[in-house]
NUMAR-284125 format. One line per field, with one value per atom (N, C-alpha, C, O): y, z, x; atom name. Coordinates in steps of 0.02 Angstrom, whole numbers, padded with zeros to 5 digits. Layout:
% NUMAR-284125
yy (Y/...) $
zz (Z/...) $
xx (X/...) $
name (CA/...) $
END
This chain:
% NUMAR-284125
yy (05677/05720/05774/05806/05782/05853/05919/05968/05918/05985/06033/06083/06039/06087/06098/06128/06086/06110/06155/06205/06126/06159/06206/06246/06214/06284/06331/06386/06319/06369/06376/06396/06363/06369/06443/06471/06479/06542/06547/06593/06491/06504/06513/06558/06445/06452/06511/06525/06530/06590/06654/06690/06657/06706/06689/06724/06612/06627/06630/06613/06637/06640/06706/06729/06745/06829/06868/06925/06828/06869/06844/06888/06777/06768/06801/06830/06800/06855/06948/06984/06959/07025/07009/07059/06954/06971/06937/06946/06903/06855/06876/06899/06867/06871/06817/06773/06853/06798/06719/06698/06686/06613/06595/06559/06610/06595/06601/06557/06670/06688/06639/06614/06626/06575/06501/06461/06488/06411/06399/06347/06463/06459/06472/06444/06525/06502/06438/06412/06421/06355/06296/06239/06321/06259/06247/06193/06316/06317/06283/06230/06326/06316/06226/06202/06194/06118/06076/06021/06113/06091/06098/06052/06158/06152/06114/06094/06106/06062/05970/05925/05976/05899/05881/05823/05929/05929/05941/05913/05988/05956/05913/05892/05887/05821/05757/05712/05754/05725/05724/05674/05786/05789/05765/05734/05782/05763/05681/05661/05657/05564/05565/05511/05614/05592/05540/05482/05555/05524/05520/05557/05472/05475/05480/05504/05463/05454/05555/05605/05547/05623/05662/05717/05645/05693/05697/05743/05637/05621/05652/05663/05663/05675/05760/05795/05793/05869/05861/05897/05819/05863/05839/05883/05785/05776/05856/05899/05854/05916/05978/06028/05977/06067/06056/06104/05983/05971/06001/06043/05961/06006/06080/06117/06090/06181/06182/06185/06178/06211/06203/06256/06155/06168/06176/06156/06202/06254/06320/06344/06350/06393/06441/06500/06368/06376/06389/06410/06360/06348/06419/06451/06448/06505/06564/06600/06585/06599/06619/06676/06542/06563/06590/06628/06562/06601/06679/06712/06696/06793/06823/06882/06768/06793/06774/06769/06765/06779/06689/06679/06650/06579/06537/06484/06586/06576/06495/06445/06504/06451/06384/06333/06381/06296/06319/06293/06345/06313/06297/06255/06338/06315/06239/06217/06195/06146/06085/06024/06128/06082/06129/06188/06035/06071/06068/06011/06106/06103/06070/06045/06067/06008/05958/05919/05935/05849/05843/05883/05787/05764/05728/05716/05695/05663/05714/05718/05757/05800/05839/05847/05866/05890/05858/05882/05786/05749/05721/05681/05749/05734/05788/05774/05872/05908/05905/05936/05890/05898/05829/05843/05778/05726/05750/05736/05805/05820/05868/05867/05933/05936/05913/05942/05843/05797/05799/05852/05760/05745/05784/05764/05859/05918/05939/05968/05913/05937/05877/05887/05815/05753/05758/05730/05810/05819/05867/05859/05921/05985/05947/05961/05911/05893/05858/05861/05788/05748/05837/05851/05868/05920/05992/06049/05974/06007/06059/06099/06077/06142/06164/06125/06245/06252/06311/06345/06311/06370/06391/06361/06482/06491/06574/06617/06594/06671/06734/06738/06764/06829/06880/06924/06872/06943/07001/07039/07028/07061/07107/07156/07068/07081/07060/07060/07039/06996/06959/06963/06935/06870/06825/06822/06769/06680/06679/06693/06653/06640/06564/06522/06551/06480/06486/06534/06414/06412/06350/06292/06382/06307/06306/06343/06244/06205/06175/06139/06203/06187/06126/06151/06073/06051/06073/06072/06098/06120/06179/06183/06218/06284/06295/06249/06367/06345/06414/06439/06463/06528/06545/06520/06592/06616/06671/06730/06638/06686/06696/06647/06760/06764/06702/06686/06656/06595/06645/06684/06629/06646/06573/06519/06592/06524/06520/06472/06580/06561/06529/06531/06491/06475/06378/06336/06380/06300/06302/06336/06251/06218/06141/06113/06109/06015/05993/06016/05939/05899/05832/05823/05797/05743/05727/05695/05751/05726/05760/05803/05756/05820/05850/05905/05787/05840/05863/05870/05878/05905/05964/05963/06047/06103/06136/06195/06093/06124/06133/06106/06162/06159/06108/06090) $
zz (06042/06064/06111/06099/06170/06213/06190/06227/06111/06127/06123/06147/06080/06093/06176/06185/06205/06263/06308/06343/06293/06309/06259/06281/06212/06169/06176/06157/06214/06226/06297/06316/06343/06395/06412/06366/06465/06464/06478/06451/06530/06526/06479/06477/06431/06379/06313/06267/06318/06291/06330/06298/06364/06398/06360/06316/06392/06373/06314/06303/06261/06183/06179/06131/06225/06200/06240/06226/06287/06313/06269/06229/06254/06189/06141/06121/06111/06072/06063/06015/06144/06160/06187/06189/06203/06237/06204/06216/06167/06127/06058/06023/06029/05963/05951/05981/05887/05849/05839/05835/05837/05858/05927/05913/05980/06011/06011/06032/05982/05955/05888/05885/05835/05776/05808/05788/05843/05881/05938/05962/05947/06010/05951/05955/05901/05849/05809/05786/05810/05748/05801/05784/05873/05913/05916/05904/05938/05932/05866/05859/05814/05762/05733/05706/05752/05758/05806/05795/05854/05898/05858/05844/05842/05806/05737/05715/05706/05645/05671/05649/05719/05757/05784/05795/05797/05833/05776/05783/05710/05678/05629/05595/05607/05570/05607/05572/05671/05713/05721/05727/05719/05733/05655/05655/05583/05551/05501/05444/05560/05552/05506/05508/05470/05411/05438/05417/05478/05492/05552/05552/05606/05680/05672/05722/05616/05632/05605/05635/05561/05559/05614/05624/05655/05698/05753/05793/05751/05803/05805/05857/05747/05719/05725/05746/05708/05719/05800/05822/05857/05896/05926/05960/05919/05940/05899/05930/05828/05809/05850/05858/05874/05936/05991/06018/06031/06083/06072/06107/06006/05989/05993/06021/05967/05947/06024/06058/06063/06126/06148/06150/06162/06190/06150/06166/06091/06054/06087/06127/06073/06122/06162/06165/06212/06268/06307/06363/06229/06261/06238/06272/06170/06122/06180/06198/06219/06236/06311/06327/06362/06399/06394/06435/06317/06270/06296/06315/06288/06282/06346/06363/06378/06441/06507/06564/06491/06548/06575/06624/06527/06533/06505/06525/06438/06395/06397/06371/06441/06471/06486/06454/06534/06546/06476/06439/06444/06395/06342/06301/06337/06278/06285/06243/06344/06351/06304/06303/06272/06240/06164/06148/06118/06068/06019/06003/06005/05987/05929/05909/05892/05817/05831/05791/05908/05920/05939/05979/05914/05933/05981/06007/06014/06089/06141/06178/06135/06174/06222/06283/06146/06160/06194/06232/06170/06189/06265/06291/06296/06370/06413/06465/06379/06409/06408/06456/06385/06367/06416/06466/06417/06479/06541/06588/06530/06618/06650/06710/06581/06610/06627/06647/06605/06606/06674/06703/06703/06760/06818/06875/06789/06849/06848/06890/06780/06792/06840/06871/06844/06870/06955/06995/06972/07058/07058/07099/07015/07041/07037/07085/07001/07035/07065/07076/07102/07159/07215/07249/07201/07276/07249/07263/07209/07195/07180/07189/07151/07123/07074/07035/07090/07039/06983/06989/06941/06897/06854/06823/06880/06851/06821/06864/06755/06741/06780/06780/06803/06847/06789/06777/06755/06717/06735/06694/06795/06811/06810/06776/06864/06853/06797/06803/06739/06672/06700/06681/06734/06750/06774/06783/06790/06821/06856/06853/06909/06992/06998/06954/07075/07070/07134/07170/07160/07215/07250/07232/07299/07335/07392/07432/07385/07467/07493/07462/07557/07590/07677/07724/07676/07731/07706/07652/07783/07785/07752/07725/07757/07722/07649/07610/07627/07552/07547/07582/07493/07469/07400/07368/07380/07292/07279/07296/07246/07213/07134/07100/07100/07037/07018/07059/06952/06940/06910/06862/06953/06906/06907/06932/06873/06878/06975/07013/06990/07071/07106/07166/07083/07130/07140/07185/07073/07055/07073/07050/07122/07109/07117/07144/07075/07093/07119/07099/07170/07197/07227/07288/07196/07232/07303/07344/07316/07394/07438/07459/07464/07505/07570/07598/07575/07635/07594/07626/07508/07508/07488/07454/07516/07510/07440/07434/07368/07326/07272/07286/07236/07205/07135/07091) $
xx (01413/01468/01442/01391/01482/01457/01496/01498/01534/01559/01528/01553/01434/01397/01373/01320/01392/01389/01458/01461/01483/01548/01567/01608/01555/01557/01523/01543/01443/01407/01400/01345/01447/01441/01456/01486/01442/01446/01524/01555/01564/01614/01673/01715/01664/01697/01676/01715/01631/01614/01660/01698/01654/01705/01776/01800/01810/01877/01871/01930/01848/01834/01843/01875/01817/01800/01869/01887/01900/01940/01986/02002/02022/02078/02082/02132/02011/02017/02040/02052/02037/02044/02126/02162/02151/02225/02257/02317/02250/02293/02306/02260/02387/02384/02449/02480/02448/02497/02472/02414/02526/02515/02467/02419/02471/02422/02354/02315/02335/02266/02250/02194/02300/02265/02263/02221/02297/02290/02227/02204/02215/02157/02080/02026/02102/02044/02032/01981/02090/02071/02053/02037/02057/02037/01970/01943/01933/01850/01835/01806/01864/01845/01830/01780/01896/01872/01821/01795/01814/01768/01706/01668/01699/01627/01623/01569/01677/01669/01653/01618/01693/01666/01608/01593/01571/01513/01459/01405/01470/01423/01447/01400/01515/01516/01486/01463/01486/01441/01367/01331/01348/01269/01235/01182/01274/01235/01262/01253/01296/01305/01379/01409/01409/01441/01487/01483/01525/01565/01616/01665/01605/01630/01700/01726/01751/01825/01826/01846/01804/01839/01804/01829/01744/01725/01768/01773/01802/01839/01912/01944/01932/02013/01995/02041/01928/01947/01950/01995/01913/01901/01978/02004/02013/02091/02135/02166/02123/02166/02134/02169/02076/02059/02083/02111/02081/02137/02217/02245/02246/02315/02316/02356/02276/02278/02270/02321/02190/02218/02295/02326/02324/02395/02433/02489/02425/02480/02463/02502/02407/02389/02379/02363/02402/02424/02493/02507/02545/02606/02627/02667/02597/02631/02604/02651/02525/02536/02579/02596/02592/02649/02703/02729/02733/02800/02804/02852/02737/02727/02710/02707/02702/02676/02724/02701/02786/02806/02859/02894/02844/02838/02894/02916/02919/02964/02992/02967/03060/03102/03051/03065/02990/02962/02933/02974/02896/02845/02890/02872/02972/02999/03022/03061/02997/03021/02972/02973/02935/02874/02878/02881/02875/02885/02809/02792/02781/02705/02701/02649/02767/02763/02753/02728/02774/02765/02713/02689/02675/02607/02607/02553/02680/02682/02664/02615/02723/02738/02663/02659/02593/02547/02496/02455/02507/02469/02479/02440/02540/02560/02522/02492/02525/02510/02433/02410/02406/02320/02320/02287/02338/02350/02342/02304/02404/02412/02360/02347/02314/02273/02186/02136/02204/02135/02169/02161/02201/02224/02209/02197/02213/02221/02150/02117/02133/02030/01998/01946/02033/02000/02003/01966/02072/02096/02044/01998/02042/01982/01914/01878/01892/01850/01828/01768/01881/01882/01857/01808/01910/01900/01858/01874/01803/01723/01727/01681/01791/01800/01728/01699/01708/01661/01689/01740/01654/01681/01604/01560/01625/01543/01550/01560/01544/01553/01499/01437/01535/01494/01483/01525/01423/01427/01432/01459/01412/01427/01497/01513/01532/01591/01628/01690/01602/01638/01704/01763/01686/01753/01715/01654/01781/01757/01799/01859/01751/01744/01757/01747/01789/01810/01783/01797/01725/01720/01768/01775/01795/01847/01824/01796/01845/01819/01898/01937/01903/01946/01919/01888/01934/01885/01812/01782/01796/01732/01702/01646/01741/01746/01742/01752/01726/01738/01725/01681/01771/01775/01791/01837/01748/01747/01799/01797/01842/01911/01906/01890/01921/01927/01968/02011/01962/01973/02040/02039/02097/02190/02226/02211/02274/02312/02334/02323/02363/02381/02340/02349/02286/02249/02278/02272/02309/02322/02410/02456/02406/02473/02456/02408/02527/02493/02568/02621/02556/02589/02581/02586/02572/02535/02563/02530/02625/02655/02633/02671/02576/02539/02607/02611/02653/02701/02768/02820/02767/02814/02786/02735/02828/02772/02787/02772/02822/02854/02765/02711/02773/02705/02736/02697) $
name (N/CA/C/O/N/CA/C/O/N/CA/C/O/N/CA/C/O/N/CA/C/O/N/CA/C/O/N/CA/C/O/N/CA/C/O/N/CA/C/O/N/CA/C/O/N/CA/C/O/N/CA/C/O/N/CA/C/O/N/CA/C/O/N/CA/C/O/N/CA/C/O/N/CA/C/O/N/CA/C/O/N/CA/C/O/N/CA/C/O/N/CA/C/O/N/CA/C/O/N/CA/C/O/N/CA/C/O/N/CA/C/O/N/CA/C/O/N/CA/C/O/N/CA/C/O/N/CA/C/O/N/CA/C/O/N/CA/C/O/N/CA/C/O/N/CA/C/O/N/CA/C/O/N/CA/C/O/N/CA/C/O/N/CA/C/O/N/CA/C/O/N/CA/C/O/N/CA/C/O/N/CA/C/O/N/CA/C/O/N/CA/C/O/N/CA/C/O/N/CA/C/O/N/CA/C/O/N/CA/C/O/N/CA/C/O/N/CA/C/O/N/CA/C/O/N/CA/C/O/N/CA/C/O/N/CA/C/O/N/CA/C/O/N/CA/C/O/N/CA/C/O/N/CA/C/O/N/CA/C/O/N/CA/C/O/N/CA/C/O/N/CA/C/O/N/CA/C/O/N/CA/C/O/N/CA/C/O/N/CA/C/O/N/CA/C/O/N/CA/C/O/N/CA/C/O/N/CA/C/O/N/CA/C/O/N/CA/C/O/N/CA/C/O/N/CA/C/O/N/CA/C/O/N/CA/C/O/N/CA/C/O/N/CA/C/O/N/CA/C/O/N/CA/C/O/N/CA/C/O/N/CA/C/O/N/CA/C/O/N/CA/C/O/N/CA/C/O/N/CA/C/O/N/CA/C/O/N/CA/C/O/N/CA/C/O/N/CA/C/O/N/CA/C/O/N/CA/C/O/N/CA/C/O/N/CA/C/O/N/CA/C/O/N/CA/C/O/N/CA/C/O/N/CA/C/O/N/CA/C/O/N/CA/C/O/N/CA/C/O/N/CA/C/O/N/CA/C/O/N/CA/C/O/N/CA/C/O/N/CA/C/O/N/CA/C/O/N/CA/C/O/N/CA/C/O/N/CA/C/O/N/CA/C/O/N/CA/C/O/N/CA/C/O/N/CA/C/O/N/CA/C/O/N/CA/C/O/N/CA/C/O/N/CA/C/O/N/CA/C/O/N/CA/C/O/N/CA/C/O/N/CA/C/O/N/CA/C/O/N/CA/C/O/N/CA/C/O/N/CA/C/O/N/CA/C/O/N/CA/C/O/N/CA/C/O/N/CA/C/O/N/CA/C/O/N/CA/C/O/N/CA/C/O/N/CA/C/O/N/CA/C/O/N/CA/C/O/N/CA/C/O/N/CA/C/O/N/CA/C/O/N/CA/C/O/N/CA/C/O/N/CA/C/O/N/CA/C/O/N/CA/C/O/N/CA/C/O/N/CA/C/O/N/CA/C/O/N/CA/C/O/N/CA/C/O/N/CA/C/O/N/CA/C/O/N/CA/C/O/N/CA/C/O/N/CA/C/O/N/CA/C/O) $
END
């Protein structure tokens, strides 16, 4: 399993420490119990017991992330699209955690990087446009998807 790597990555260490600092309610216990399965999968894994349940926490920390994710859009501004997803359904979550395999698979066809600046305690996104390529604090405005490159709707 790679989720010890991705748990100790400096980035996801960040969004760990900032959820914790901006998130509550339901989104803060869904964004904890997500790590929280990640690491139970990674060592029900490392020490052999057993691949189906290592496998079933790290699908239930997939759910939790997009519970989340959706509870916190609810609070943040999002209400109306995220209430369009209902986090009891296990289809439903399992579309959105889909769609963003999908949107991680376009960022990195087009070499998106992502790297934490301690300094400034945030994450930086390097993009490449053509030839060019410039480092923006990593926000959601940076993402829109459309696969019809000539329609200009995001």
């Amino acid at each position: 399993m790679v989720v010890k790597a991705l748990i100790d990555h400096p980035v996801a260490e960040w969004v760990y420490r900032r959820a914790n600092e901006q998130l509550s309610g339901r989104a803060l216990s869904c964004a904890v119990n997500a790590r929280n399965h990640l690491v139970r999968a990674q060592k029900i894994a490392d020490a052999e017991i057993s691949n189906t349940i290592a496998y079933f926490c790290a699908t239930h920390a997939t759910e939790e992330a997009v519970a989340a994710f959706i509870a916190s859009a609810k609070k943040h501004g999002y209400r109306k699209l995220a209430g369009k997803v209902n986090i009891h359904d296990h289809a439903q979550k399992a579309v959105v955690s889909t769609y963003a395999q999908i949107i991680s698979g376009h960022a990195e066809e087009l070499k998106l990087a992502v790297a934490h600046n301690p300094v400034a305690d945030d994450v930086l996104a390097r993009v490449r446009v053509g030839d060019s390529e410039a480092v923006y604090p990593l926000r959601l405005r940076l993402f829109s998807f459309n696969e019809d490159g000539e329609d200009p709707s995001s």
